[in-house]
PASEBA-1860 file (N, C-alpha, C; in nm, 3 decimals):
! residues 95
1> XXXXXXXX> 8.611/14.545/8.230/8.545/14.421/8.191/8.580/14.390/8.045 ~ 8.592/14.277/8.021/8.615/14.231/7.914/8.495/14.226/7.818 ~ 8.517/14.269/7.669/8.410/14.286/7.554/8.385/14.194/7.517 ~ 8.268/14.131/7.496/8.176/14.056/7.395/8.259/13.997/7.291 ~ 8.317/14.118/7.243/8.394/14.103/7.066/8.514/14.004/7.129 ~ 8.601/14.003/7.208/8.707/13.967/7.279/8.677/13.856/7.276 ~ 8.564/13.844/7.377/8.545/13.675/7.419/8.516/13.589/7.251 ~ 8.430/13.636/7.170/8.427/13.567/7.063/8.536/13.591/7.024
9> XXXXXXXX> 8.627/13.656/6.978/8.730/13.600/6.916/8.814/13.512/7.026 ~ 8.817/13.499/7.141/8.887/13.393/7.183/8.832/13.235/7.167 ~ 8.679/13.300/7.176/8.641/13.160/7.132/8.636/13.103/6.972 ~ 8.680/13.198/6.916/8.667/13.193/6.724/8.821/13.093/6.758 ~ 8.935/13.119/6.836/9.074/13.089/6.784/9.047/12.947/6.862 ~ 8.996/12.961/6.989/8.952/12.817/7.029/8.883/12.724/6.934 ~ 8.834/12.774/6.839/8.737/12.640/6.806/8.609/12.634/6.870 ~ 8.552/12.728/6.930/8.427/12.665/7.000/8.335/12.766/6.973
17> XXXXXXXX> 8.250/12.715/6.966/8.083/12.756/6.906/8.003/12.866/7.055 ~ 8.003/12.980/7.058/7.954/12.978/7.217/7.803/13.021/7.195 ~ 7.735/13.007/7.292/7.580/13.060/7.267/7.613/13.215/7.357 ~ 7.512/13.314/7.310/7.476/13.415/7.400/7.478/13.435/7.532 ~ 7.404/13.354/7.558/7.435/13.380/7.718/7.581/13.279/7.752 ~ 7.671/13.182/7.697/7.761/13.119/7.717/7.897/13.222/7.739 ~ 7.809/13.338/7.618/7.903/13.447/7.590/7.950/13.544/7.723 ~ 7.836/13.539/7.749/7.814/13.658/7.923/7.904/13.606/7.976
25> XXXXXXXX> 7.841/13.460/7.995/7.917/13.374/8.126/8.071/13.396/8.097 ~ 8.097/13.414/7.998/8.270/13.390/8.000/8.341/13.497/8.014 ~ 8.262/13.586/7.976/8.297/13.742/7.919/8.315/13.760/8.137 ~ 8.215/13.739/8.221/8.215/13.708/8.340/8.335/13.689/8.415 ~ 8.363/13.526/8.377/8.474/13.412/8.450/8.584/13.465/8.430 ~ 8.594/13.568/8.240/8.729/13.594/8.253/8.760/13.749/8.291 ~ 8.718/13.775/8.331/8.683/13.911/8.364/8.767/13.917/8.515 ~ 8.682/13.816/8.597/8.725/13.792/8.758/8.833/13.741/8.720
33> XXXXXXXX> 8.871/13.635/8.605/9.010/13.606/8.584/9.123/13.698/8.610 ~ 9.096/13.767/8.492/9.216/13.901/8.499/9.210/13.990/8.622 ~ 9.129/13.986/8.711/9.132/14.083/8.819/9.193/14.009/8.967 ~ 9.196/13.880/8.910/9.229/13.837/9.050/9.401/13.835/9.024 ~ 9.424/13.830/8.918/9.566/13.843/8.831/9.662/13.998/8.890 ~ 9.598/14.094/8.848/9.582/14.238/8.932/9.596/14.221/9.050 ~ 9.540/14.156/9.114/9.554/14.151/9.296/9.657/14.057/9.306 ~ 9.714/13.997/9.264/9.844/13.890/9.270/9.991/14.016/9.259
41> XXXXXXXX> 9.919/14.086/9.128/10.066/14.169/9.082/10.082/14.271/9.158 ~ 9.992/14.306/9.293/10.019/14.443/9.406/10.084/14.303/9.492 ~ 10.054/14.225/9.511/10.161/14.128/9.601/10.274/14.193/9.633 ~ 10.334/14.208/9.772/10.451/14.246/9.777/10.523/14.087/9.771 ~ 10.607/14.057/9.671/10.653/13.924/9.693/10.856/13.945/9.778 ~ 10.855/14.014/9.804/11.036/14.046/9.888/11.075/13.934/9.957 ~ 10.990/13.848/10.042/11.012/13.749/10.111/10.997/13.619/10.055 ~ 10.984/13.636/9.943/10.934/13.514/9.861/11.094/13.530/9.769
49> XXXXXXXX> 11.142/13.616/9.758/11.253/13.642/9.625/11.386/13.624/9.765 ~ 11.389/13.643/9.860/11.482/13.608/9.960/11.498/13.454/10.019 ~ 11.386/13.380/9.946/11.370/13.267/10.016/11.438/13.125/9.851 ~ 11.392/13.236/9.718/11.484/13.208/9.647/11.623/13.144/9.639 ~ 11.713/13.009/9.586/11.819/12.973/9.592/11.823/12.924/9.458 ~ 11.914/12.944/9.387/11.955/12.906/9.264/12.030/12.798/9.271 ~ 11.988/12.675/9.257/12.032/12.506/9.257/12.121/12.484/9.155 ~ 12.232/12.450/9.171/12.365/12.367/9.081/12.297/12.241/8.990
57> XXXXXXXX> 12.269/12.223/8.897/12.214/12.084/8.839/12.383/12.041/8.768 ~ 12.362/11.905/8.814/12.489/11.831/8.792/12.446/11.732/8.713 ~ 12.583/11.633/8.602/12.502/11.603/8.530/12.551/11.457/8.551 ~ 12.449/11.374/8.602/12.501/11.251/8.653/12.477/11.126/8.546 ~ 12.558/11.082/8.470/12.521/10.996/8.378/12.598/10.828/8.440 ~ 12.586/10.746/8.377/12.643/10.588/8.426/12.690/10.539/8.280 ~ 12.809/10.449/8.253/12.807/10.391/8.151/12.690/10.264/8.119 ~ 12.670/10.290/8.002/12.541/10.174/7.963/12.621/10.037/7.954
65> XXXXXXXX> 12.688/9.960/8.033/12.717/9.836/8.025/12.616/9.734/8.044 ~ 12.654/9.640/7.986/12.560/9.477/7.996/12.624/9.411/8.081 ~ 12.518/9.368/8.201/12.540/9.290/8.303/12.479/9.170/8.276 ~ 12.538/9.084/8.348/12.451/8.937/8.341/12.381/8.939/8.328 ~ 12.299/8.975/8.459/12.167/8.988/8.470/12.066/9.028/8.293 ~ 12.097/9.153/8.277/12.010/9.206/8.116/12.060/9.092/8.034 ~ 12.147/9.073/8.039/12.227/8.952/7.929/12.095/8.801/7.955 ~ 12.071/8.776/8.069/11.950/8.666/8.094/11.842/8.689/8.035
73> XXXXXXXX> 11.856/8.856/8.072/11.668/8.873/8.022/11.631/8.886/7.917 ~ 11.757/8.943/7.845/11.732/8.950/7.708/11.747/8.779/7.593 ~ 11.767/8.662/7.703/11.825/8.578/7.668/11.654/8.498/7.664 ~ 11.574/8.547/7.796/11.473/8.446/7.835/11.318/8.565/7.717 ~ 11.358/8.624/7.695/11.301/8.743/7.603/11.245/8.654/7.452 ~ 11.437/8.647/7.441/11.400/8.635/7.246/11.399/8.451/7.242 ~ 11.371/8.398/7.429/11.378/8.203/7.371/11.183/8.206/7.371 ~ 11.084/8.335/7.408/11.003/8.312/7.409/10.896/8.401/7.271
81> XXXXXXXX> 11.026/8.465/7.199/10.964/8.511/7.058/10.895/8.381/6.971 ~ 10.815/8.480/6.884/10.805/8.355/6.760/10.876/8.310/6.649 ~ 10.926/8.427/6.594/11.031/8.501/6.506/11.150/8.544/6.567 ~ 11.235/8.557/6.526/11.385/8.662/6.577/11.517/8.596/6.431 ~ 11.573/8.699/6.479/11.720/8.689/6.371/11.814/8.766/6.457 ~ 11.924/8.674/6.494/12.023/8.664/6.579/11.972/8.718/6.695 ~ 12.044/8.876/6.755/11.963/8.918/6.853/11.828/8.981/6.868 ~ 11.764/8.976/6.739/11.653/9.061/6.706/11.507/8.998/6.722
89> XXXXXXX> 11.465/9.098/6.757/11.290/9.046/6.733/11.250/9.040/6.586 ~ 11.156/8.980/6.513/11.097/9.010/6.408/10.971/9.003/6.422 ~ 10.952/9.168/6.361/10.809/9.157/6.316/10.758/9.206/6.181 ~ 10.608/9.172/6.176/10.551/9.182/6.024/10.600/9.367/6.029 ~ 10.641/9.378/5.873/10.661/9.544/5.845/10.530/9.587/5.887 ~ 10.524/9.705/5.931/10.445/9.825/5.898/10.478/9.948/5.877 ~ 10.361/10.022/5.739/10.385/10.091/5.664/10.273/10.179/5.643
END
């Protein structure tokens, strides 16, 4: 089982304030935590590591060309700004 001292310092690095009995309760939750952790790691996993496939990632990129189409939108874009300079939007700086 997990110590008292433990749980407060996990809760000291958390940030959180715990009450006494908040303390039990956790000292508790993580307690069954780590044990159910234990019963995972007797898992025989063999059929799980056979079912394993190591996937090829390929790296599929497109050239970024301008099509008509973006060429419109960016056309019907900056005829409904308030501001702009040439192709640009303008806005007030912020700083």
């Amino acid at each position: 089982m997990i110590s008292k001292d433990v749980v407060k310092h996990i809760a000291k690095l958390a940030r959180l304030e715990l009450t006494e009995q908040e303390v039990e309760k956790m000292q508790k939750d993580m307690t069954a935590i780590l044990d159910y952790f234990n019963v995972l790691q007797k898992v025989k996993s063999s059929r799980m590591e056979s079912e394993t496939k190591a996937v090829e990632i390929e790296k599929v990129t497109r050239k970024d060309v301008a099509t008509e189409r973006s060429n419109r939108l960016v056309n019907d874009i900056l005829a409904q700004v308030p501001a702009r300079k040439d192709e640009y939007i303008k806005v007030k700086q912020v700083l």
